[in-house]
N, C-alpha and C positions, 0 to 999 in steps of 0.2 A: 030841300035839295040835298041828295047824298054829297057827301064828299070824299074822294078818293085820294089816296097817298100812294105812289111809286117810292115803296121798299128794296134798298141794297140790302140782302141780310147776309149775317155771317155764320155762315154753314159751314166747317172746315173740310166735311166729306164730302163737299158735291154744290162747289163755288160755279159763278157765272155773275156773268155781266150784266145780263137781264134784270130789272129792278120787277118785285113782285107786287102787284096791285093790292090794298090795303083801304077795308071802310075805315073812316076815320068816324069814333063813337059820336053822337050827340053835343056831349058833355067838351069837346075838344074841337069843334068844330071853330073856324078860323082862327084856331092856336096855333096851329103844327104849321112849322113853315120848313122848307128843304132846309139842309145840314144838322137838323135837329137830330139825336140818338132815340129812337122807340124802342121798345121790347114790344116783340110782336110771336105772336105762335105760330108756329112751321109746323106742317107734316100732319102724321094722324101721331094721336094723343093730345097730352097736354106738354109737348115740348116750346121753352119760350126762347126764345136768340134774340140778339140784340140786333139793331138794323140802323143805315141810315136815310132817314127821308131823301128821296131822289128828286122829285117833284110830285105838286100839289093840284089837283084838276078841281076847281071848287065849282065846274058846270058839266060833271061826268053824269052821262046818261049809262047805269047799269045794266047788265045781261039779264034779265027776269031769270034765264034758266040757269045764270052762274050766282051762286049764295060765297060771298067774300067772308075772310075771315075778317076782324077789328083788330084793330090797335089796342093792346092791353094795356100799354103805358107810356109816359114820357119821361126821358131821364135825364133831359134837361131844358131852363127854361126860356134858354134861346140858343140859335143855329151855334155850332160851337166849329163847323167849317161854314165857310163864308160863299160865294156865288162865284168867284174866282178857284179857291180850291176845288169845287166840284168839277170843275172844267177841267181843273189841271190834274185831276184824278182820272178821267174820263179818258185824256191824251195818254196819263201817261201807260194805264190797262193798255190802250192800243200799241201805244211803241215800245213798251218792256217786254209784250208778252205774260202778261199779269191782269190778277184779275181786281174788281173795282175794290171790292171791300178789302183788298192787301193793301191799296195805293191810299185809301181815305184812312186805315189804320195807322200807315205808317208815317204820315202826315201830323199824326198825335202823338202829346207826350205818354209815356205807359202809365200815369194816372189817368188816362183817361179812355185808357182801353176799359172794354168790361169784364168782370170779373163772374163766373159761373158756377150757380152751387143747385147740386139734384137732393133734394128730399126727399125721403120716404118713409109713408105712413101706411097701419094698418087699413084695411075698409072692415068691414060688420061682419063679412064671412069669416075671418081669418079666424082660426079657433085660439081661445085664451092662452092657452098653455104656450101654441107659434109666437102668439103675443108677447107675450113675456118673456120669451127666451132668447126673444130677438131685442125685441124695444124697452124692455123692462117696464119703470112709469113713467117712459119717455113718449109723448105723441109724435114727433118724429124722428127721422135718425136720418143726418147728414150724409150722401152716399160720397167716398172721399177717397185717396189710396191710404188712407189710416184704418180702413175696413179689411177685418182677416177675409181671408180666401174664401175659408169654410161660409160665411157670412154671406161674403158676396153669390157663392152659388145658391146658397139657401133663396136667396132674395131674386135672383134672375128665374128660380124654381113658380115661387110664387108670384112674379111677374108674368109669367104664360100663363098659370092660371086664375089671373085674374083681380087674387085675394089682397094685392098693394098697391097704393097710388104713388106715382110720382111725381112730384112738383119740381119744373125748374124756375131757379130766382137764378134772376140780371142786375149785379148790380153794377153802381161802377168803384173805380177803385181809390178815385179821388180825395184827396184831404185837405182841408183848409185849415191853415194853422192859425188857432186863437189862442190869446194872451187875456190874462184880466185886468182891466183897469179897475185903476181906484181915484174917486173925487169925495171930497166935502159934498156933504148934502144939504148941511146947515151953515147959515152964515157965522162968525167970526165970532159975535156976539152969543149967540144961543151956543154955540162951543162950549165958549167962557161959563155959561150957566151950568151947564153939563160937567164938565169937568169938577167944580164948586163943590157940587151933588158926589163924588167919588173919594173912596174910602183914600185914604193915603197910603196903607197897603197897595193899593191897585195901579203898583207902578207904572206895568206895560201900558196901565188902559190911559192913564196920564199923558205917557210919551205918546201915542197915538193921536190923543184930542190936540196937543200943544202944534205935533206936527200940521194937522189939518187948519188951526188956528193962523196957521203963519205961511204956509202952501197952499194955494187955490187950486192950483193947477191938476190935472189930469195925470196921474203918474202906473206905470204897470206895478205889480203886486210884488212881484220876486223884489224889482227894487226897492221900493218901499221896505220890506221887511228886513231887505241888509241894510238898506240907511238907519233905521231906529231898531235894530236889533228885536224885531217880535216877530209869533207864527201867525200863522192863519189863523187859528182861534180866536187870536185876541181881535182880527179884523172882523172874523163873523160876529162877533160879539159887540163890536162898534157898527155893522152893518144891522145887526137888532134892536141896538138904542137911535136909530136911526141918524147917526154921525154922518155917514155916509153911503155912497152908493157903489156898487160893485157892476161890471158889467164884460163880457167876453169880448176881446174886439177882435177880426180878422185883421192878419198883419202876413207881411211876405218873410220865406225865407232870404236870407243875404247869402248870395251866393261869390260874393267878393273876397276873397280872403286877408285884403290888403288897402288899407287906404291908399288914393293919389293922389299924385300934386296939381296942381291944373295949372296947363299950358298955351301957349299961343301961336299960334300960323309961325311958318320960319316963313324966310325969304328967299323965292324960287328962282331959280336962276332960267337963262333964256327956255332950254329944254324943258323946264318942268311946265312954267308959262304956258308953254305951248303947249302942252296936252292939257292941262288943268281950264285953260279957256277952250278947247275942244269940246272936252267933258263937259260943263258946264254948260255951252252952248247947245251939248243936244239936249241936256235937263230941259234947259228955259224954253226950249221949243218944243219940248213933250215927244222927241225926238225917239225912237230905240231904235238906236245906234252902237254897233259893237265895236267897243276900239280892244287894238291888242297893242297893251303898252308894255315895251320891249326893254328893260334894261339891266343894266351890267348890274351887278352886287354893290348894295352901297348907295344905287347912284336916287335914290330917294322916291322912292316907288309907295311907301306909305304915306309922306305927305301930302303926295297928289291925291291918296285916297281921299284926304283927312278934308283937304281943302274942296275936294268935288263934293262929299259927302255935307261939310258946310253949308255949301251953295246951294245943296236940295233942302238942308232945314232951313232956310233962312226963307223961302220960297214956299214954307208952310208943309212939304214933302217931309219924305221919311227913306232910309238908307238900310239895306242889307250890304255887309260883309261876311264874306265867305274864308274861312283857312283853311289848309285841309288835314289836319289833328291837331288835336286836345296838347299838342306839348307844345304849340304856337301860342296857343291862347293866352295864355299868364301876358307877356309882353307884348302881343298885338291889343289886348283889351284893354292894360293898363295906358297905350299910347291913347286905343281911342276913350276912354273916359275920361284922361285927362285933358280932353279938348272938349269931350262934350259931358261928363257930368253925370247925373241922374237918369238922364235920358236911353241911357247905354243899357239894353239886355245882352245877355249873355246865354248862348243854348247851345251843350257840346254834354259827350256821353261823362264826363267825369264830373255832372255834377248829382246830386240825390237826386230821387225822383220827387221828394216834394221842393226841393228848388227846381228846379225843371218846370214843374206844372205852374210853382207862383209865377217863375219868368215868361211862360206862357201868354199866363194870365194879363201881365201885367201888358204886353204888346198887343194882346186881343184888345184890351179896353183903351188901349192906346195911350197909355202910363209910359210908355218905352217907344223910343222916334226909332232908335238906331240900332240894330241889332247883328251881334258878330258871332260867327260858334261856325262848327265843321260841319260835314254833310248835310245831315238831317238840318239844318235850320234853314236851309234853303225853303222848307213850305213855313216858314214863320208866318203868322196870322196876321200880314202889314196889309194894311187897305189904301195905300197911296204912296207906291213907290218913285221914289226920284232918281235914284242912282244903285245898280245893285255891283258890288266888287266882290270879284272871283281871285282873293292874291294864289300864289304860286297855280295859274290854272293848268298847268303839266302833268300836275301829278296826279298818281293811279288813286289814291285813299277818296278821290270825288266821286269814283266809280262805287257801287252799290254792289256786295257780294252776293247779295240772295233776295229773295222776291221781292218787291219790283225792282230788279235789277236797272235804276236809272242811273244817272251820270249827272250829277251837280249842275254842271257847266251847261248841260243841256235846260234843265228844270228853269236856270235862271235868266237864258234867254226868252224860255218862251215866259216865264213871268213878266219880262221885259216887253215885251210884245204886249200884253197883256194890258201892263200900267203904261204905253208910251215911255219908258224912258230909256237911259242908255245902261250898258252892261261896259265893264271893265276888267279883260281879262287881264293881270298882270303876270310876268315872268322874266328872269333873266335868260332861262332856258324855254320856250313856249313847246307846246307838242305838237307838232307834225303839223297833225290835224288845223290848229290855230293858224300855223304859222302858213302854210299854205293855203286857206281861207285869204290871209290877208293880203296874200300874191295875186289872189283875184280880183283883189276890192271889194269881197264880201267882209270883209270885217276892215276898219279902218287902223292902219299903222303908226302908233307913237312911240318916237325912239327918244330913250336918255342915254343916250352911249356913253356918259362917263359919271364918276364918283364925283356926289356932292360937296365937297370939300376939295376936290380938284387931286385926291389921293392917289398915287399908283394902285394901279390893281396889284395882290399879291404877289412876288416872286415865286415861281412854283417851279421845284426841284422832282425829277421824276426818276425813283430809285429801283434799279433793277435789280429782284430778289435775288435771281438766279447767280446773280455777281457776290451779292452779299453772302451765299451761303459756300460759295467756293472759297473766302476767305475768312468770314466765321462762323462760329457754332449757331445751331439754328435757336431763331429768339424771333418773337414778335416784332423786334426794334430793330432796323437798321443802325449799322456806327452812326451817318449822319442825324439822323431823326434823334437818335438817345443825346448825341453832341448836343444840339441844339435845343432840348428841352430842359436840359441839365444849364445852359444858357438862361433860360426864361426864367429859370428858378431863382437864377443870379441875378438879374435885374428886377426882380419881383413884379413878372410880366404873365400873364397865363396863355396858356394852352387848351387849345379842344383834339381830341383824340378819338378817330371815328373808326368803327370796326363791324361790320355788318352781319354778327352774327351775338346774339346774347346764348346765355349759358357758360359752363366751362370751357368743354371741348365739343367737338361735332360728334363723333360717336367714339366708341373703345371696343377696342377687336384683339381679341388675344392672339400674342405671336406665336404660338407653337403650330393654329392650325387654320389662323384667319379668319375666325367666327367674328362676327359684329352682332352684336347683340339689337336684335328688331325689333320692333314695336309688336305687342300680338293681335292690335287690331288692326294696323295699319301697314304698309310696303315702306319704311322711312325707319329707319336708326334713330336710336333712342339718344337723347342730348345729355351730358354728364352736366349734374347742376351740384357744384360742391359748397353753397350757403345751404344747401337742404340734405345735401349726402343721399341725393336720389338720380334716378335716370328719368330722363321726362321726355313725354311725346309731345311735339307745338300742335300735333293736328288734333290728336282727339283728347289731350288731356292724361291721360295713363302713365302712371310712377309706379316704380321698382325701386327695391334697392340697390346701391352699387354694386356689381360682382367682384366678386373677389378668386372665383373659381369658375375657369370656364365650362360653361353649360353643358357644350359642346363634346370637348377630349378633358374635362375635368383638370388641364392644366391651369398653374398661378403666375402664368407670363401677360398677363392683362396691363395692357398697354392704352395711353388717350392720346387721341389722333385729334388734328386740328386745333380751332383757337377760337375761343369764345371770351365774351367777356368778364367773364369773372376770372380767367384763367388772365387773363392780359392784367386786369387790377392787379391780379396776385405776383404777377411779373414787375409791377409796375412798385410795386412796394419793395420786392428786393433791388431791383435797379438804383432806386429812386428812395430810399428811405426817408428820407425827409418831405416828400412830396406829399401835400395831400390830396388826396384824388376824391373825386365825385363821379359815383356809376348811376349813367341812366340808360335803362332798358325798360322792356316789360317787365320784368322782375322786379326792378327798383321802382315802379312808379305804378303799382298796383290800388297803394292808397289813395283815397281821393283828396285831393289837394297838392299828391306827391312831387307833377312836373312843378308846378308852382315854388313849392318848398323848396326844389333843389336849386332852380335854376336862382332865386333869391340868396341862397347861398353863396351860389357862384359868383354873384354879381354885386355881396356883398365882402367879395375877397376870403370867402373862409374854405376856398380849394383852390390848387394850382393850378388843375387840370380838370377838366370834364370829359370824361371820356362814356361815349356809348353809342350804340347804333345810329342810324340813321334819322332818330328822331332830329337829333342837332345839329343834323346840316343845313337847317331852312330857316331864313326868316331870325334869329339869333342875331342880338346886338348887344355885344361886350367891348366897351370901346379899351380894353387891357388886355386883349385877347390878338397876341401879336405870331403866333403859332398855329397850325394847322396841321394836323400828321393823317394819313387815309393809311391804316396798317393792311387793306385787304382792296385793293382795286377792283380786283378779276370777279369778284362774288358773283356778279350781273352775267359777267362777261360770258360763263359756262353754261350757260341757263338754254336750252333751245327755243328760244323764244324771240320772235321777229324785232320788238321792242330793246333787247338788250342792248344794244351798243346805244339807243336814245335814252335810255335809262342810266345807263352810266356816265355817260358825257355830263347830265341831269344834275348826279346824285355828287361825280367831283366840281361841276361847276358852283353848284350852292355851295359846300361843305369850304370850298378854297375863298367864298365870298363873307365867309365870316370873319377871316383874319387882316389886320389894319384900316381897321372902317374907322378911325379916328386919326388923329395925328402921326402915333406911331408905324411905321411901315408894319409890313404882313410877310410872311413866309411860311410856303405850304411845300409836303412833300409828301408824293404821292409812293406808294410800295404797290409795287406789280411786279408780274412775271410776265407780263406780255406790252413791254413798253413802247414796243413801236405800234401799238394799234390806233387805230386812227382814231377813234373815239376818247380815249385816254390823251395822245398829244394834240389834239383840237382842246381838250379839258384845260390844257396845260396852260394856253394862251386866252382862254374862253371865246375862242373864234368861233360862236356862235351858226354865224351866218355858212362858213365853208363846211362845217358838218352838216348844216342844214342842207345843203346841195348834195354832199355826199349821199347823207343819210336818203334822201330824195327818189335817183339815180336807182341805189339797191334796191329801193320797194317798190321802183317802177318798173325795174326787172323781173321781182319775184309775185309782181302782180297781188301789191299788199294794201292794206291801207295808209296814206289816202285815197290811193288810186282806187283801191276795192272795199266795198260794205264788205263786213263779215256778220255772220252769225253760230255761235258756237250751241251746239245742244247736247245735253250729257243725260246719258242714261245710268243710274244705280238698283242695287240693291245686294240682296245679303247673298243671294243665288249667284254667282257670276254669270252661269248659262242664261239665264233670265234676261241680265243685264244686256250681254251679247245681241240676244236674240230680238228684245225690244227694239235695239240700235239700227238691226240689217233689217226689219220691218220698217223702220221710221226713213231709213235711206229707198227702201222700194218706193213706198210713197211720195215722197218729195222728187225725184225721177221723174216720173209723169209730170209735174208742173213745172221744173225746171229747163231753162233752153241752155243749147250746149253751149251756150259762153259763161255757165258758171261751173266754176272749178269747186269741185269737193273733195276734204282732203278725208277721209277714214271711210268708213268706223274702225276706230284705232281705242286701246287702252288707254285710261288716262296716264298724264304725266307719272302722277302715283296713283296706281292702279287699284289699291285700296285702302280707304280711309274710314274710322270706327268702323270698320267689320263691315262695312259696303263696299261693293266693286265699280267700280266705273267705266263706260266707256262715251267716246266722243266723236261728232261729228262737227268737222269744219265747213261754213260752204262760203266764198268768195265770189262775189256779184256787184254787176254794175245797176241793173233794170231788171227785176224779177217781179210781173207785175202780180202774179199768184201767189208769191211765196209767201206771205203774210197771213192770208186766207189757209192754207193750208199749214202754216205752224199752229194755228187756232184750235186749227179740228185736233194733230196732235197733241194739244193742250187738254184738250176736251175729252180724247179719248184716255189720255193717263188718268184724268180724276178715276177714274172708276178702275182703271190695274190697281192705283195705290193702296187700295184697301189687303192687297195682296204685297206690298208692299216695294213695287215698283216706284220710282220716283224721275220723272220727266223735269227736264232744267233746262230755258232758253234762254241766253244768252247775246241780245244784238250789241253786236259794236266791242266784244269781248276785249279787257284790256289787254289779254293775253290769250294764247291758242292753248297753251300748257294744261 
């Protein structure tokens, strides 16, 4: 009986959803089961791609008149996505607008993507002389971009005619880290013989036998040889007179950089009670149930996690935890391992790729119950979920930039659906989206309306620039914010200092004639960065060096405009000379390890101040951290984008929720220039609930989301008319299956209209019920594969965080 396998392959030129039918060999029959990796050959030649088994028909009656290709290989020896993943790969192709083998990729860690290598070899025509001046006495020759030009034409010459073969190899890119152990192979006694027999000269080999003599145990190599000071020699040399045994073990990377203390449940007070036996109860009933747990800063939103997530392991279950960046992780992971221990993986972009894959590893085989990390760990390989938490689930970093553009929050609902149990979104500020869900009673409501220790919430002081620069010279620092840090200093109390722009300044424009100096591949001004004495573009990466003469009229009146963070440090040392400050941004926390390392710092008292972006408004608990300064309010506030006033209300409510979470009171003070806006003095009290109405109100006006699906689609390329012209095709199309109750806003130029040397344009469409539209973004999906080769580039977008 044949047996047939339904292949996802990975084509990057000419993707699709459709799985390809596939004989599976003789030699492999009832092997291959779905989520397995094949190397399977595509197309005419000998081209090989990697693929993933889709499903398995082990009673297919074949075409007589259709001949299948085989299955050349298998690349690993059991499903390495599980029966669940494939589903949730399968949804999420349909509701990203993505196709299957992006969604199953990016569900892996990148050792376990494949890796691609084309050979090429003579055949029997090729005449000697072609031979050798190409391959030398090599039989093949790697085809790579380390091949010169002249090379590679020669070789595409002889490809048409016939004279070369080309072989592709699949591998993958995997690595399992081993270590050598070392044991005694002989008993105690026969040592003793052995040793007798040895020259007295033969010191090391002495030290060696005496250690195994008295050590039974199992020890790695490297240690050993610092304990008794010997090389590896002298061990091969005891592994010949047969002393002992050597042997490779696999072992995991440690992706911990800190040991912890282990801890125990606190004592919940009536509010926490009550959500934590909610939670719990929909566990025990296999229940998926979405609570949105609502509270103020402080008021103990990670306990409840700690405690639900408890009551799933104790019940034999297993727990996902979600943050949403890599600079939360140090102090959410270290809370939750010190509750739970070994049990704890850990999966976020800062850590190596071979830590990455052990921790994989280790929750695939089910070594790891409880698993915490940002975005991406949402498809973690758990096979029996009990409780999954979503902390701060407001924020945009859950959202996914580029193919399969999915949404966390999303993934881990329907995983919840999935395994029965309940999802937990928490926030002090929820998004829209959430919060009006729970107005429905589609998601169920738990409030902790107050600080766990019964604390005031911050005092929050809101300072009007426009005041401050009529009466002094302009400075990053208001009189009262400088007053009062220069305070903190004096009590030996610290400070966070948040400023939402890293770099020096924002750009430099010479005054004689107004030139600002531009990016040259991008429509954005270039960032003055003075630890590197370069200009740097955030979009596409592109440095210069500083000018010193403008470009432009060749004047030396080159002037830096705005404030970034390296320029505020540098303010912050003359103001503040004694002060010692801690900068975290991108820049500063580039290394792996770096959020960790700093924030240990800080919370080991060796800076006054922490100052840096946006990372350290969230989630942060320093119970000596009695200050709070926002030097830049408005950042959000100028943005054209629907989101900004929910974004800011967001970004001061966290940032003001870091100060007096312990006994000592808090004090925050916000710098704007626009201090009566209502987003800002809602921040000021954290009245939550009355921005929620406001905010509400405007978007039910402007006809936004929640009220309206969005879907955003952006067209590029290097052409702009191209760009253009793609756009007002894609908008005629969608016309015809659109009814007139959806509002479309363009085709309009992007926010910035070009980025590395592509142009951009966009199309907005707002809908309640479009029951075609989905259908018809497909076909335009379908139809760009095949412009891109021209280098057109089609980008769909649902639910876009932003219109910009």
């Amino acid at each position: 009986m044949t047996q047939i396998a339904e292949v996802i392959v990975d084509v990057p030129t000419m993707q699709t959803n459709t799985p390809y039918s596939y004989e599976i060999p003789p030699a492999l029959v009832d092997q291959i089961q779905p989520g397995m990796r094949v190397v399977v050959p595509f197309g005419k030649g000998s081209r090989k791609v990697q693929g993933f088994v889709w499903q398995v028909d082990a009673t297919a009656q074949p075409d007589p008149d259709v001949t299948l290709k085989a299955i050349d290989n298998v690349m690993d020896p059991a499903p390495i996505v599980n029966a669940e993943l494939l589903q949730l790969a399968d949804w999420l192709a349909r509701t990203t607008y993505a196709f299957t083998i992006t969604c199953l990729q990016t569900m892996l860690p990148n050792a376990l993507k494949a890796k691609y290598q084309k050979w090429v070899s003579p055949t029997d025509q090729l005449p000697d002389d072609r031979r050798t001046s190409l391959f030398g006495d090599q039989k093949e020759l790697l085809w790579d971009d380390s091949l010169p030009a002249e090379t590679v034409k020669q070789l595409l010459l002889l490809n048409r005619q016939h004279l070369i073969k080309i072989r592709y190899e699949v591998s993958s890119k995997s690595q399992v880290k081993k270590v050598m152990m070392v044991k005694p192979a002989m008993s105690a006694e026969e040592l003793h013989v052995a040793k007798n027999s040895l020259r007295k000269s033969a010191v090391k080999q002495i030290k060696l036998v005496d250690y195994l003599m008295t050590h039974r145990h199992e020890i790695r190599q490297t240690e050993l040889e610092r304990a008794i000071t010997i090389s590896s020699s002298t061990l091969k040399t005891g592994e010949a007179n047969g002393w002992l045994s050597r042997q490779a073990v696999e072992v995991y990377r440690d992706p911990f950089q800190t040991a912890v203390v282990k801890t125990k449940p606190l004592q919940l007070n009536p509010d926490q009670t009550k959500a934590v036996t909610a939670i719990c109860a929909a566990t025990n009933q296999e229940k998926a149930e979405t609570f949105l747990l609502e509270g103020v800063t402080g008021s103990g939103k990670t306990e409840v996690y700690l405690q639900a997530i408890a009551n799933a392991l104790s019940r034999g279950k297993q727990a996902l935890m979600l943050v949403p960046e890599i600079s939360l992780t140090p102090q959410i992971v270290g809370r939750v391992r010190g509750r739970f221990g070994q049990q704890v993986a850990v999966l976020h972009s800062g850590l190596s790729s071979g830590e990455r894959f052990d921790e994989w590893r280790r929750i695939q085989r089910g070594e790891a119950r409880v698993v915490v990390g940002a975005r991406s760990a949402v498809f973690a390989p758990l096979t029996d979920l009990g409780v999954i938490v979503v902390d701060e689930e407001h924020e945009s970093s859950y959202k996914q930039d580029d193919n399969p553009r999915y949404h966390a929050r999303d993934v881990a609902l329907w995983r919840a659906r999935y395994h029965h149990c309940p999802v937990v979104l928490g926030s002090a500020t929820p998004s829209l989206e959430s919060r009006a869900r729970a107005e429905k009673n589609v998601y169920t409501r738990l409030l902790l309306p107050n600080r766990v220790n019964n604390q005031q919430l911050p005092q929050v002081t809101i300072v009007d620039m426009t005041e401050e620069l009529r009466h002094h010279k302009e400075s990053s620092f208001s009189s009262v914010l400088l007053r009062a840090l220069k305070e903190r200093l004096e009590r030996g109390e610290q400070s966070l200092l948040m400023l939402n722009r890293r770099g020096f300044s924002s750009f430099v424009m010479c005054r004689d004639c107004g030139f600002v100096l531009q990016c040259p591949n991008c429509d954005i001004s270039l960032t003055l960065h003075m630890d590197t004495k370069t200009m740097k573009c955030h979009y596409c990466g592109h440095e210069e060096p500083i000018p010193h003469v403008c470009p432009n009229c060749h004047g030396r009146h080159i002037r830096y405009y705005g404030t970034g963070t390296q320029k505020v440090e540098q303010e912050l040392t003359e103001l503040l000379p004694d002060a010692r400050v801690i900068r975290m941004d991108v820049d500063t926390t580039r290394r792996k390890g770096a959020h960790e390392r700093l924030l240990k710092q800080f919370g080991d008292h060796q800076a006054d101040i922490l100052l840096g972006t946006q990372m350290i408004a969230k989630g942060l608990d320093f119970p000596d951290v009695t200050l709070v300064g926002v030097l830049n309010a408005d950042t959000a506030l100028g943005l054209p984008d629907f989101r900004a006033s929910e974004r800011t209300f967001q970004l001061l409510t966290q940032v003001s929720g870091r100060a007096g979470r312990a006994e000592k009171t808090g004090e925050v003070f916000i710098q704007t220039y626009n201090p009566d806006h209502y987003a800002i003095q809602l921040a000021k009290t954290q009245n939550y609930e009355r921005f929620f109405g406001r905010e509400m109100q405007l978007r039910h006006r402007g006809n936004y989301p929640p009220y309206y699906f969005a879907v955003k689609i952006m067209a590029s390329d290097v052409d702009e008319r191209k760009a253009a012209e793609a756009m007002v095709k894609i908008v005629r199309q969608l016309k015809q299956v659109l009814s007139p109750q959806a509002i479309t806003l363009g085709p309009t130029p992007g926010a910035i209209a070009r980025v590395n040397k592509r142009y951009y344009y966009q199309l907005v469409i707002k809908y309640k019920h479009e029951p075609k539209l989905d259908s018809a973004l497909f076909k335009i999906l379908s139809q760009a594969q095949k412009q891109s080769r021209s280098g057109l580039q089609i980008a769909i977008d649902r639910n876009p965080m932003s219109f910009m």
